[in-house]
N, C-alpha and C positions, 0 to 999 in steps of 0.2 A: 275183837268182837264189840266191845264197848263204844271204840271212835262209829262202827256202825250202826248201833245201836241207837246213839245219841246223834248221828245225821241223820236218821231215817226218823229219829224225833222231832227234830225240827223243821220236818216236813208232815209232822199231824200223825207220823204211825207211831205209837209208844210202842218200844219193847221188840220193833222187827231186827233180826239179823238179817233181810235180804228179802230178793221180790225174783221168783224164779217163773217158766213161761219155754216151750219149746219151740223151735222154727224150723224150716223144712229148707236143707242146702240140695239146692237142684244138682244130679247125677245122670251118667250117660246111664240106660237102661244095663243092666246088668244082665249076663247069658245064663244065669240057674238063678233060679227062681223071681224071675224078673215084675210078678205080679204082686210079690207082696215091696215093692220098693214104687208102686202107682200109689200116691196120695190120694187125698179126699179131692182135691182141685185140677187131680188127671195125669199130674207128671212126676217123673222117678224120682225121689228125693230121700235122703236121710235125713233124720230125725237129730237135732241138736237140742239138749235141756240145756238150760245157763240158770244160773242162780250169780245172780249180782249184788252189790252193797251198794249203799247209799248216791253212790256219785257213777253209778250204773257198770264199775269194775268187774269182770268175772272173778266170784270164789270158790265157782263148782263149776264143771262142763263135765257131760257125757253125751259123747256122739258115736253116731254108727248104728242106732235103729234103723228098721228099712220101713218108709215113710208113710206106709197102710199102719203101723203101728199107733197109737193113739197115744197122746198124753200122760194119764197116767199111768196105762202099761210102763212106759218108761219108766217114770219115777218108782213106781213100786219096786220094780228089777236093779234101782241104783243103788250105787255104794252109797249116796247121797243118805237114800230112804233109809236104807240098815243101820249107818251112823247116828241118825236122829230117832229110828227107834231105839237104838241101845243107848241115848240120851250121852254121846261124845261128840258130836259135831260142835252143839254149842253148852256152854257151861249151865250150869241149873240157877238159872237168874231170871225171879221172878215178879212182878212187880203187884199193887192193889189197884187195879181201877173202880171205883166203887167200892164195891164190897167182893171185887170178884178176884181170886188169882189169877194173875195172868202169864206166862211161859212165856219166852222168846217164840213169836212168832216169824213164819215169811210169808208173803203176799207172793197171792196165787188166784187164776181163774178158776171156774168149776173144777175144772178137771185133776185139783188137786186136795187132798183131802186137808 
């Protein structure tokens, strides 16, 4: 966790373990229940989360949402989410910016909290 820790600092983010973000792998339509695997952009896909390190490696993948699922549906339903709520993914290593504590973070669009 540290070697990424300290790449991901030497690209201006202190303190990230990882920069995660989901993608949509295009599927034949499926024969039960075929409407919830239509994306937002029209066509049948599952849902892949990745969470990657510094040099863009994957450290987490969960795939197999059906592709009408949203972002952070995903994430909230992950081993990923459970792991970092129960504070075992990454170690409790926190750093001061300011005056503020700061937690291992990862970078993430809106859609993740």
């Amino acid at each position: 966790v540290q070697v990424i820790i300290d790449g991901f600092a030497v690209m201006g983010f202190p303190n990230c373990g990882g920069a995660i973000d989901g993608t949509h792998i295009p599927i034949l339509g499926p024969d039960h229940q075929g409407s919830q695997y239509i994306n937002r952009k029209g066509y049948f896909s599952m849902v892949l989360q990745a969470l990657v390190d510094h040099k863009g490696c994957f450290t987490n993948i969960n795939v197999g949402w059906p592709g009408k699922v949203h972002d952070a549906r995903v994430f909230r339903n992950s081993g990923l989410f459970r792991r970092l709520q129960e504070g075992i993914y990454f170690p409790d290593h926190k750093i001061t910016v300011g005056d503020v504590e700061m937690p291992i973070v990862i970078l993430g669009d809106p859609a993740y909290p």
